[in-house]
C-alpha positions as CSV (number, residue, x, y, z in Angstrom):
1,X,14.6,-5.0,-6.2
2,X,12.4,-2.6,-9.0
3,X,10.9,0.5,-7.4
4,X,6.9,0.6,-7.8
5,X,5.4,3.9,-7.6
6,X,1.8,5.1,-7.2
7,X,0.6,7.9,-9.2
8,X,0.5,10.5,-6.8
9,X,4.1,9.2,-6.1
10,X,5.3,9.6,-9.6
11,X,3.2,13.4,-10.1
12,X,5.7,14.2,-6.9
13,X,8.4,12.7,-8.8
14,X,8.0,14.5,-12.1
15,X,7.4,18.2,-9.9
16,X,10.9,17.7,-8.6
17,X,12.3,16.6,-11.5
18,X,15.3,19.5,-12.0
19,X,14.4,18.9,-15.9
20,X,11.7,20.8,-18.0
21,X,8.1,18.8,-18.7
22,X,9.2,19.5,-21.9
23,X,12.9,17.6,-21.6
24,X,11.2,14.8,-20.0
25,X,8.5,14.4,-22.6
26,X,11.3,13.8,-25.5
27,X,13.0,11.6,-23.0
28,X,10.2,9.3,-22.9
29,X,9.3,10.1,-26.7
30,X,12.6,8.6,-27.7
31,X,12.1,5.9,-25.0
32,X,8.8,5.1,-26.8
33,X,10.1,5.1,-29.9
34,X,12.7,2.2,-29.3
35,X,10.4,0.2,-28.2
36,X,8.0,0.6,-30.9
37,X,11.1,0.1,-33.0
38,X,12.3,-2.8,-31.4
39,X,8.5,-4.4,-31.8
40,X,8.3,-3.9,-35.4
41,X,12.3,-5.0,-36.1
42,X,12.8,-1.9,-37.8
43,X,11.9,1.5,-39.0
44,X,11.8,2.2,-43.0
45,X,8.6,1.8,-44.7
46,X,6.6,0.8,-41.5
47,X,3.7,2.9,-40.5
48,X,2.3,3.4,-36.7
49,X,-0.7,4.7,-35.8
50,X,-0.6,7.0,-32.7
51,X,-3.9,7.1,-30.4
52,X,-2.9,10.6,-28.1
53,X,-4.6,12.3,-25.2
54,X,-4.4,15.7,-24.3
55,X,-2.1,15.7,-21.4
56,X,1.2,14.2,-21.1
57,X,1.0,11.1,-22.3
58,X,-0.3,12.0,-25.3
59,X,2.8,14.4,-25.8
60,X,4.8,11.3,-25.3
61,X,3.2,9.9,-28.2
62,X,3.7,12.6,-30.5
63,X,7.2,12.4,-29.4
64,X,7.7,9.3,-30.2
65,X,5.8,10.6,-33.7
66,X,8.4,12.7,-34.5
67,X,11.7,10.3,-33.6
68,X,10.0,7.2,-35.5
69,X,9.7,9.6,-38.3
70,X,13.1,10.1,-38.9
71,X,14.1,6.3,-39.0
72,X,11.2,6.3,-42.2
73,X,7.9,4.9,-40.3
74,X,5.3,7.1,-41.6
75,X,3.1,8.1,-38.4
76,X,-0.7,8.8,-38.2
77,X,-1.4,10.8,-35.2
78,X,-5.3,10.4,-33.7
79,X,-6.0,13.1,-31.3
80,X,-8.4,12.5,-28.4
81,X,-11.5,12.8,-28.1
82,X,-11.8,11.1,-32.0
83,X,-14.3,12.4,-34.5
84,X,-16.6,9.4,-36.3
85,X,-14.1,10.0,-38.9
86,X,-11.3,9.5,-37.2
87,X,-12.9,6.7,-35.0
88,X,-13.9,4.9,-38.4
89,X,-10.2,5.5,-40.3
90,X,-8.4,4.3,-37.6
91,X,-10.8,1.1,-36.5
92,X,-10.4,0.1,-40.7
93,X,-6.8,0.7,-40.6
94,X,-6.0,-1.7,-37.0
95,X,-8.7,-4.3,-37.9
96,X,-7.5,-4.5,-41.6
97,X,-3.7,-5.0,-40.5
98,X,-2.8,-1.7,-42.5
99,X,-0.5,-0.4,-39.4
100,X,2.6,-2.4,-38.4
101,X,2.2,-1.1,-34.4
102,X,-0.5,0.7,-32.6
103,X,0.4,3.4,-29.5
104,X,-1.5,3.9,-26.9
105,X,-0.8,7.3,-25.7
106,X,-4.5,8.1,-24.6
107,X,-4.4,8.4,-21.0
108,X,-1.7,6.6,-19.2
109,X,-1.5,6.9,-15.0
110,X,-4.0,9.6,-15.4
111,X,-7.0,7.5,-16.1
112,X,-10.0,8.8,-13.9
113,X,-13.1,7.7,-16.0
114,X,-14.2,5.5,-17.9
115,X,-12.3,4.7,-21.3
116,X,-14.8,3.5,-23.8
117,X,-13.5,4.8,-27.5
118,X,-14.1,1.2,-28.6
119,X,-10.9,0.8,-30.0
120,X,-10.2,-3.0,-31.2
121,X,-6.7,-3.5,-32.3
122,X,-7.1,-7.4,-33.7
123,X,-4.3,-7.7,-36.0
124,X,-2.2,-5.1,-34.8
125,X,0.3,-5.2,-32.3
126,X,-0.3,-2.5,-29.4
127,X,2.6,-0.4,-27.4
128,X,0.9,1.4,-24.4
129,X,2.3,4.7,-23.0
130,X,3.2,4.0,-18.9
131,X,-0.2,2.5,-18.5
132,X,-3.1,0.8,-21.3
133,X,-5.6,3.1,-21.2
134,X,-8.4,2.0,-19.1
135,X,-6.4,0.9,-16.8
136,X,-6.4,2.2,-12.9
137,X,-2.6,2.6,-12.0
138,X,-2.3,2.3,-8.4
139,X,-5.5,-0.8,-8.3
140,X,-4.8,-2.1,-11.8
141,X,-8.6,-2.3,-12.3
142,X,-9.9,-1.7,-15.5
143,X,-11.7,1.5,-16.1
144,X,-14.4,0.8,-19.2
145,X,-12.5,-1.1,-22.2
146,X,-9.0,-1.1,-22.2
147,X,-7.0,-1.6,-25.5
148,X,-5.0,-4.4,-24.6
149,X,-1.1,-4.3,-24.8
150,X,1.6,-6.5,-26.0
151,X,4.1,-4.3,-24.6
152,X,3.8,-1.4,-21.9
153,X,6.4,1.3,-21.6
154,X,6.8,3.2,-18.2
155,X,8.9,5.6,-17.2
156,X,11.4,5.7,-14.1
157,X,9.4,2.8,-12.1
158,X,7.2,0.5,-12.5
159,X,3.2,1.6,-11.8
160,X,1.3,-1.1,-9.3
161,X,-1.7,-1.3,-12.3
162,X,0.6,-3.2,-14.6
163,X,1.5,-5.3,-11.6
164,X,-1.9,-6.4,-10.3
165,X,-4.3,-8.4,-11.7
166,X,-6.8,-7.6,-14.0
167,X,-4.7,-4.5,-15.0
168,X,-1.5,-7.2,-15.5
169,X,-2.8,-9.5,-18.3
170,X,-3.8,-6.2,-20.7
171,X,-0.4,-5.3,-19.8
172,X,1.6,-7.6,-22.1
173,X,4.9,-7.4,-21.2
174,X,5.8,-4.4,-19.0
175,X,9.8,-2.4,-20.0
176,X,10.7,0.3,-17.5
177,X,12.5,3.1,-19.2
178,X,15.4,5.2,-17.3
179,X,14.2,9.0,-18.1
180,X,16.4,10.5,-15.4
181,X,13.9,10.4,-12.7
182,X,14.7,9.6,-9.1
183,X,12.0,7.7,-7.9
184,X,14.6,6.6,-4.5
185,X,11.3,7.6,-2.3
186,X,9.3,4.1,-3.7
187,X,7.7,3.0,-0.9
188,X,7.1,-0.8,-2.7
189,X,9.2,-2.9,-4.5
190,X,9.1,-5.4,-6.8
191,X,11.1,-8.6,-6.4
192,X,13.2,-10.5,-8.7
193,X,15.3,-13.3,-9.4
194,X,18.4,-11.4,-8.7
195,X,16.9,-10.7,-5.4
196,X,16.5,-14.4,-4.5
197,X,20.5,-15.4,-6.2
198,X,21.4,-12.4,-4.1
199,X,19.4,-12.8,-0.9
200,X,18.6,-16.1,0.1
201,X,20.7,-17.6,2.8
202,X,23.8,-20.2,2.1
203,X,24.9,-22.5,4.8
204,X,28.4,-21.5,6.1
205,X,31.3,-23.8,5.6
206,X,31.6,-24.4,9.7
207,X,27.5,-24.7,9.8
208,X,25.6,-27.5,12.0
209,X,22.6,-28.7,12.1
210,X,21.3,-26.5,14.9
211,X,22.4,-23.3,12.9
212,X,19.4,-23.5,10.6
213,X,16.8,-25.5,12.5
214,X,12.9,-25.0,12.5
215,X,10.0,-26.3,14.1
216,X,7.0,-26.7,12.4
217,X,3.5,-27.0,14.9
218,X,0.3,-28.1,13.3
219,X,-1.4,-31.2,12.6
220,X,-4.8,-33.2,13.3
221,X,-6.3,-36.2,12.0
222,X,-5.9,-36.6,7.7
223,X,-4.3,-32.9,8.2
224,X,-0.6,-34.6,8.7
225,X,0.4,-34.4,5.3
226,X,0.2,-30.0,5.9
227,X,3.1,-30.7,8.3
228,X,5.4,-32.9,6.0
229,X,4.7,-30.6,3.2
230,X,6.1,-27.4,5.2
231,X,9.3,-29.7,7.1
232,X,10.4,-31.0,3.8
233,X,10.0,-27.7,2.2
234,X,11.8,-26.1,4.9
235,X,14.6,-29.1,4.9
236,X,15.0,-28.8,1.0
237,X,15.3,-24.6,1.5
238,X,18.3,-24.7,3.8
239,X,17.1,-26.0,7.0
240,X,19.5,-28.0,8.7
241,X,16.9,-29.5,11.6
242,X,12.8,-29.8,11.5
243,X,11.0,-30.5,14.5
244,X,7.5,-31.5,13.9
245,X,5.3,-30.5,16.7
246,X,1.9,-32.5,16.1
247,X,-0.9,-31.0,18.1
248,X,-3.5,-33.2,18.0
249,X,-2.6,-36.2,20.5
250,X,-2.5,-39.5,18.8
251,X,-1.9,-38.4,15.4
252,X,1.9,-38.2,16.0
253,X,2.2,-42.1,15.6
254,X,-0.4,-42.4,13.3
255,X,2.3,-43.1,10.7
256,X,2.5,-41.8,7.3
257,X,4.5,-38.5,8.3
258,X,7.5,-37.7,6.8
259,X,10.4,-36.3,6.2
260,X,12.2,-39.1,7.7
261,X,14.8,-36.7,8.6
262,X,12.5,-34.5,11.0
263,X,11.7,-34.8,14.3
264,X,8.7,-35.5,15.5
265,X,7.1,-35.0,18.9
266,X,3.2,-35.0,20.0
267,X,2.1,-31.6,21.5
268,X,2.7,-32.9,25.2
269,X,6.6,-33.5,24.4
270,X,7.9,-30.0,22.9
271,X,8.9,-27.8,25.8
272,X,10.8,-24.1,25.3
273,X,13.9,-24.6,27.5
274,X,15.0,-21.8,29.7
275,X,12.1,-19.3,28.6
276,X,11.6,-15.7,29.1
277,X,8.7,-13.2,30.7
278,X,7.5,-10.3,28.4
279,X,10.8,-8.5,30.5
280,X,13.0,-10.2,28.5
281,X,13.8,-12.0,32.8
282,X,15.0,-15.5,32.7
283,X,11.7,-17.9,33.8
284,X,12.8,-21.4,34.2
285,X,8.6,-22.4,34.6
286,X,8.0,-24.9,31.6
287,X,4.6,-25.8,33.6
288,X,2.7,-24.5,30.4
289,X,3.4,-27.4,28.4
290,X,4.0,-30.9,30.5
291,X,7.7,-32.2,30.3
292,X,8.1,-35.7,29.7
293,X,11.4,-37.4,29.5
294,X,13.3,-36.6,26.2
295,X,11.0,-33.7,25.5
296,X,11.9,-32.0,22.1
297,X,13.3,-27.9,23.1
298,X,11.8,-25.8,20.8
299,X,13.9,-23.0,22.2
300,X,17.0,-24.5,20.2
301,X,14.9,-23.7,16.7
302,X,15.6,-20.2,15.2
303,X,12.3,-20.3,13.7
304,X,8.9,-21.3,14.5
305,X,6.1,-22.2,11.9
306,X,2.2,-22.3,13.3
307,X,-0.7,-23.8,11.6
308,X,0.0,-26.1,8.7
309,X,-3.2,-29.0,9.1
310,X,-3.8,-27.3,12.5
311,X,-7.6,-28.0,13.6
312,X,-8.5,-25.3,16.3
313,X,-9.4,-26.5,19.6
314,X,-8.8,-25.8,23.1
315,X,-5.7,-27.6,23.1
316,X,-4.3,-26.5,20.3
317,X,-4.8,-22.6,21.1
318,X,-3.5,-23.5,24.5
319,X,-0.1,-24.8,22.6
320,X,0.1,-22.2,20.4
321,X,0.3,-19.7,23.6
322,X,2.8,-22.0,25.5
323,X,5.1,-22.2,22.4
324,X,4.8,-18.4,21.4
325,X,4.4,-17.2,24.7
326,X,8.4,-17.1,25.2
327,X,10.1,-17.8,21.7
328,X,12.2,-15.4,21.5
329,X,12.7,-16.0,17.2
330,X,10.4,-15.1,14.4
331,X,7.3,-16.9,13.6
332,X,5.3,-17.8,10.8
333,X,1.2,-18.5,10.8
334,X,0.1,-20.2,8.2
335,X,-3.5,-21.9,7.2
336,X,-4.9,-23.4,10.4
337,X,-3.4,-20.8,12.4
338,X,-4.7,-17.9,10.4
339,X,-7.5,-17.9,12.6
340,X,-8.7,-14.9,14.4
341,X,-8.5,-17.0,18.3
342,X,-5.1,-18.7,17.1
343,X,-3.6,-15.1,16.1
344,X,-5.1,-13.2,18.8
345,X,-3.2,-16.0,21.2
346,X,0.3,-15.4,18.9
347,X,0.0,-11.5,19.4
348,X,-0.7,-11.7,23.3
349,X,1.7,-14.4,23.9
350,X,4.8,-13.0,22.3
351,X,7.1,-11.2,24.0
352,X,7.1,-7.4,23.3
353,X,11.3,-7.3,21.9
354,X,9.9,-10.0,19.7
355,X,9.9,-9.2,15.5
356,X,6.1,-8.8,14.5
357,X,5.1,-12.5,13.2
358,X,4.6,-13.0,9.2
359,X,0.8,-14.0,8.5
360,X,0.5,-15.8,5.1
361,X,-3.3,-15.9,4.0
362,X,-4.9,-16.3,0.5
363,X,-7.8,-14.5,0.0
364,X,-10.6,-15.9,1.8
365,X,-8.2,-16.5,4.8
366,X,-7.3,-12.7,4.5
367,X,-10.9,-11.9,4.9
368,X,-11.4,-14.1,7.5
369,X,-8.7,-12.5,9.3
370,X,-10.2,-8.9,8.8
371,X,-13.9,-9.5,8.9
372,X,-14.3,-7.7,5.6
373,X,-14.1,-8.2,1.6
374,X,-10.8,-7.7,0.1
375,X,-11.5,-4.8,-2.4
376,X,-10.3,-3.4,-5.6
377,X,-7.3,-2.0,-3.9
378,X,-5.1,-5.2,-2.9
379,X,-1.8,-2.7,-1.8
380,X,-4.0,-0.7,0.6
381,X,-5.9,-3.1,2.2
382,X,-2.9,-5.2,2.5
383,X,-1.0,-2.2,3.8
384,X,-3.5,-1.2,6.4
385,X,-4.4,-4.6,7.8
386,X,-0.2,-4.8,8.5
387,X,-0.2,-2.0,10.4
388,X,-3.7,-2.6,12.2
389,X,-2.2,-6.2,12.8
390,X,0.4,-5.4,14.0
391,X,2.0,-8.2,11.9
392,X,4.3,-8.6,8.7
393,X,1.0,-9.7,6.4
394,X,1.8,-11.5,2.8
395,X,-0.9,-12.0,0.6
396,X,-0.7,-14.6,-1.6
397,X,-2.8,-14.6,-5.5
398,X,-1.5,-14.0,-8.8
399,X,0.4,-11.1,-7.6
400,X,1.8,-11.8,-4.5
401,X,1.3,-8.3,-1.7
402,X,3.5,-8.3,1.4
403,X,3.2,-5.5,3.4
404,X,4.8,-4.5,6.7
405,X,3.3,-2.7,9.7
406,X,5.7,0.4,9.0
407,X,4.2,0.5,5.7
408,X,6.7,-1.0,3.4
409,X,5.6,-3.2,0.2
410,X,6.7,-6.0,-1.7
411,X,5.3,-7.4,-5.1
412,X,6.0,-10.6,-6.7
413,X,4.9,-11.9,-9.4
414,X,6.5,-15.4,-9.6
415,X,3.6,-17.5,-9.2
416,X,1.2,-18.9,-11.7
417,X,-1.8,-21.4,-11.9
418,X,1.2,-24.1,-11.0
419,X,0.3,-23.0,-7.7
420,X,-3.4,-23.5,-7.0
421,X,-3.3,-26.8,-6.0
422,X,-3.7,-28.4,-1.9
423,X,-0.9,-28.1,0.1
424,X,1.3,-24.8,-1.6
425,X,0.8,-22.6,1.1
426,X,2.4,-25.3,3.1
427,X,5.3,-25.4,1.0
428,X,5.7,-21.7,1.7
429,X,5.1,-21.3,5.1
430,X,8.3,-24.1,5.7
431,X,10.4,-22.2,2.7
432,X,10.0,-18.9,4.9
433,X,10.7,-20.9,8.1
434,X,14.0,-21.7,6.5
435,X,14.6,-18.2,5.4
436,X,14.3,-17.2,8.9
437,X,16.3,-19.8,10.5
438,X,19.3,-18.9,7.9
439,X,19.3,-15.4,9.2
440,X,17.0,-13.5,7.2
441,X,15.0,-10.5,9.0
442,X,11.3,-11.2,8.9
443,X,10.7,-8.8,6.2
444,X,12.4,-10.3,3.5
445,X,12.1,-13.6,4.4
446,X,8.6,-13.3,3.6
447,X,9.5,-11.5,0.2
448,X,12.2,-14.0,-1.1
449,X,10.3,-16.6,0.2
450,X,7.2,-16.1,-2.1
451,X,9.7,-15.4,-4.9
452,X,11.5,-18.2,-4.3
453,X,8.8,-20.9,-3.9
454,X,7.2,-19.0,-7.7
455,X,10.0,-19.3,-9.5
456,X,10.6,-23.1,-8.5
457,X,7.0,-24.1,-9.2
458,X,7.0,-22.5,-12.5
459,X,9.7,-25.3,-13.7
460,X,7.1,-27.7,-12.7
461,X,4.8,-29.9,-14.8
462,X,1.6,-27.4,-16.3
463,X,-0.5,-29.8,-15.5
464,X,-0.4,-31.9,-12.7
465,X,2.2,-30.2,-10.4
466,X,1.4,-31.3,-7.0
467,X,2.7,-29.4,-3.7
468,X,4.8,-32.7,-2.8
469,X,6.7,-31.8,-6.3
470,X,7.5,-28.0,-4.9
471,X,10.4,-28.9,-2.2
472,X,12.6,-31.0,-5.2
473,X,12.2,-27.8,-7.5
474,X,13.0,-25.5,-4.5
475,X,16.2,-27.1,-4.2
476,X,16.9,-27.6,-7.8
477,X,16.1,-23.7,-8.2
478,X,18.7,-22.8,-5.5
479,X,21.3,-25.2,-6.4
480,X,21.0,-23.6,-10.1
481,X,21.1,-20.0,-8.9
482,X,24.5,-19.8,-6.9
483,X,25.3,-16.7,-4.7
C-alpha cells in the first residue's frame, strides 16, 4: 500500500523535514530531471521548455534546468506570471513541436486560483511538477485550464488530485519520487496489486467447507439473478459454502437461480442457531424468524451479505433485523439494502461487540444514503458520512473511496468503464463476503475487495463484459497471482 497525502499533510511533512528547503528542492530537481530524461530517451541536443512559478515548485523546475543542462538539453526557463512575449514565444515553440518536453513547474499542490495562462502544449509532450497546474490536490478538481500531463512527478507520496477524477485523466501517468521525506503519518492509502497477491485470503491445507462459508440475503421477483451474481462471486473468491437466503416468499423456487453449488432457502427457512442479546448472553429464542424443519443456520456462515435484488418491504426489513439482530460476524449491505429503513434496521439490530458493517453505494445510492449531493470533495464526504454512519463506507466510481469511521482511507483505482454494466456491484458485495469469511478484518476486506474485483474485470472483453463474466476472471486473477 502507497501513502496519499493532502497538502496540508505534505506542508507538515516538508516543515519537519531535518533537511534544508533548499536540499530538498535539488532533490526533486534531480528527481524531475530523470524523468524528463527518461521521457525524451536522452539528453544531448534535446531542448525543454520550463514553465516555473514563484514558489517551490517552480524552484524545482529550475532545478531540474540546471541538471538537464549538464547532460546537453538546452533549457528555456518561462517565469510566471508570462509577458505577451513570453506567452507568444513559448505558445510558437510547443504548438510548432520546437521543444522535445514541456515542464510544468507553475504551481503544483499550491494551486488556489484559477490557472488560465492558456498554455496548449499540442505536439509536445508535458512533465508536471507534483501536481498539473490547475489542478486542486486534495479534490482533484480542475481549477481554470489545466495543461494536461503525460507524466506527473510527485514527491514522497502520492497527492489525492492525481488520484481522483477529473484531476486523474490530465494526470497522465503519475511516478512518485523518494526525496527523503517521511510521510509514515498518511492517513489514506492507495491499493495495489501487491496488496491483493499479498492480502487476500488462501484456503488452508486442513480447510472445510464451513471455514469460508457466506450467506447471501436478498432477492424478489426478476431481482434473483442479484443473488447468483454475488454467491458465485463469492464461491469463485474463496468461499467454500453460499447460502442463499431469498426474501421474497415464492421466488425461491421460481427456478432460474444458481450457483448450483449454493444453498438456497426462502426467508421463512434461515434461522441464526444459538443467538445472542446485545450482552453478548446466550438467547436460545429463534421466534424472530419461524423454524421449519431442515431450516438453513445462518449462524454457521462467517459472513453475511444484505441486499443484492432485495425489494424493501415489511417483510424484508423485518428479516434483515432477525438475521442482523444476533450475527455475531461482519456484514456487508449492498444495493437493495442501501436503503435508509434497511440500514437504520442493520445499525439497531447488531449487537454492540459487533465490527461496524461495510456499506457499498455508487453514487446516487451514496446520496440516497446521506440525503445530500456528493460534492467536489469525494475523500471528505466519504470520510465524514463513515464516521457519522457509524459504518465502514466504500464508494464505488472511477476511483474507488473507502473510508472507515476512525477516519482511515483507501483508494483504488482498478476499475474502469468494464465495470458499468447491471449486476457489478453484485459481484463485489459476494467478493467481500468471501474476504470476510477467509479471515479478513472488515477494513481491508472492503479495500482488497474493490481491488480485486478491478483488476479481474479489466482482463475482460472492452466491449461487452457482462457481470456474469466477473466471477471466472476473479478466479483466473487469483489463481494467476499466487501468495
Amino acid at each position: 500500500m502507497r501513502p496519499v497525502v493532502t497538502a496540508k499533510q505534505m506542508r507538515a511533512i516538508d516543515d519537519d523535514a531535518p533537511e534544508s528547503v533548499s536540499e530538498l528542492v535539488e532533490r526533486a530537481g534531480w528527481a524531475t530531471a530523470r524523468a524528463a530524461l527518461d521521457m525524451m530517451g536522452g539528453g544531448y541536443g534535446r531542448r525543454v521548455a520550463i514553465l516555473a512559478g514563484k514558489g517551490n515548485n517552480g524552484s524545482d523546475g529550475r532545478s531540474a534546468a540546471r541538471y538537464l543542462a549538464r547532460r546537453g538539453v538546452v533549457c528555456e526557463i518561462f517565469n510566471l506570471p508570462l509577458s505577451d512575449r513570453d506567452w507568444g514565444l513559448l505558445t510558437a515553440g510547443l504548438v510548432g513541436g520546437v521543444y522535445d518536453l514541456l515542464i510544468d513547474a507553475a504551481v503544483g499542490t499550491g494551486a488556489s486560483r484559477p490557472f488560465d495562462e492558456g498554455i496548449e502544449s499540442r505536439k509536445t509532450p508535458v512533465l508536471a511538477v507534483d501536481l498539473p497546474s490547475g489542478v486542486d490536490a486534495n479534490t482533484g478538481q480542475l481549477i481554470g485550464e489545466p495543461i494536461v500531463a503525460d507524466r506527473t512527478i510527485t514527491f514522497g507520496a502520492f497527492k489525492p488530485g492525481s488520484l481522483l477524477p477529473p484531476g486523474r485523466w490530465v494526470s497522465g501517468e503519475v511516478q512518485v519520487a523518494d526525496i527523503g521525506l517521511d510521510c509514515s503519518r498518511a492517513g489514506i492509502g492507495l491499493l495495489g496489486s501487491d496488496d491483493v497477491a499479498d492480502g487476500w485470503p488462501r484456503r488452508a491445507t486442513e480447510a472445510h467447507k464451513w471455514r469460508h462459508a457466506v450467506a447471501v440475503v436478498g432477492g424478489s421477483a426478476g431481482m434473483t439473478g442479484a443473488v447468483s451474481l454475488a454467491s458465485e462471486a463469492a464461491f469463485r473468491a474463496g468461499a467454500g459454502y453460499v447460502l442463499q437466503v431469498i426474501a421474497e416468499e415464492g421466488t425461491a423456487r421460481s427456478g432460474g437461480l444458481s450457483p448450483v453449488e449454493a444453498v438456497t432457502v426462502p426467508a421463512a427457512s434461515a434461522v441464526l442457531g444459538d443467538t445472542h442479546d446485545r450482552s453478548g448472553k446466550r438467547n436460545n429464542d429463534r421466534s424472530a424468524v419461524s423454524r421449519p424443519a431442515g431450516a438453513a443456520d445462518v449462524s454457521r456462515c462467517q459472513a453475511l451479505v444484505v441486499g443484492p435484488g432485495l425489494a424493501v418491504s415489511v417483510g424484508a426489513l423485518d428479516l434483515v433485523s432477525a438475521l442482523t439482530a444476533n450475527f455475531r460476524g461482519p456484514v456487508v449491505v449492498d444495493a437493495g439494502g442501501l436503503d435508509p429503513r434497511v440500514l437504520e434496521r442493520v445499525q439497531r439490530s447488531r449487537p454492540e461487540y459487533a465490527e461496524p458493517p461495510i456499506l457499498t453505494p455508487h453514487e446516487g445510492e451514496f446520496e440516497r444514503l446521506t440525503g445530500s449531493k456528493l460534492g467536489p470533495d469525494r475523500i471528505r464526504a466519504v470520510r465524514r458520512t463513515a464516521a457519522t454512519l457509524e459504518c465502514i463506507v466504500l464508494l464505488k466510481g472511477p476511483t474507488t473511496v473507502i473510508a472507515h469511521p476512525d477516519g482511515r482511507v483507501l483508494l483504488s483505482l482498478a476499475g474502469d468503464e468494464r465495470l458499468a454494466t447491471a449486476g457489478s456491484g453484485d459481484v463485489l458485495a459476494g467478493v467481500i463476503g468471501a474476504g470476510l469469511a477467509g479471515g479478513l478484518a472488515p477494513w481491508m476486506a472492503a479495500g482488497l475487495g474493490a481491488e480485486l474485483h478491478g483488476r479481474a474485470a479489466a482482463r475482460g472483453r472492452a466491449i461487452g463484459c457482462m457481470a456474469s463474466d466477473l466471477p471466472g476472471l476473479i478466479a483466473d486473477y487469483l489463481d494467476d497471482s499466487p501468495p
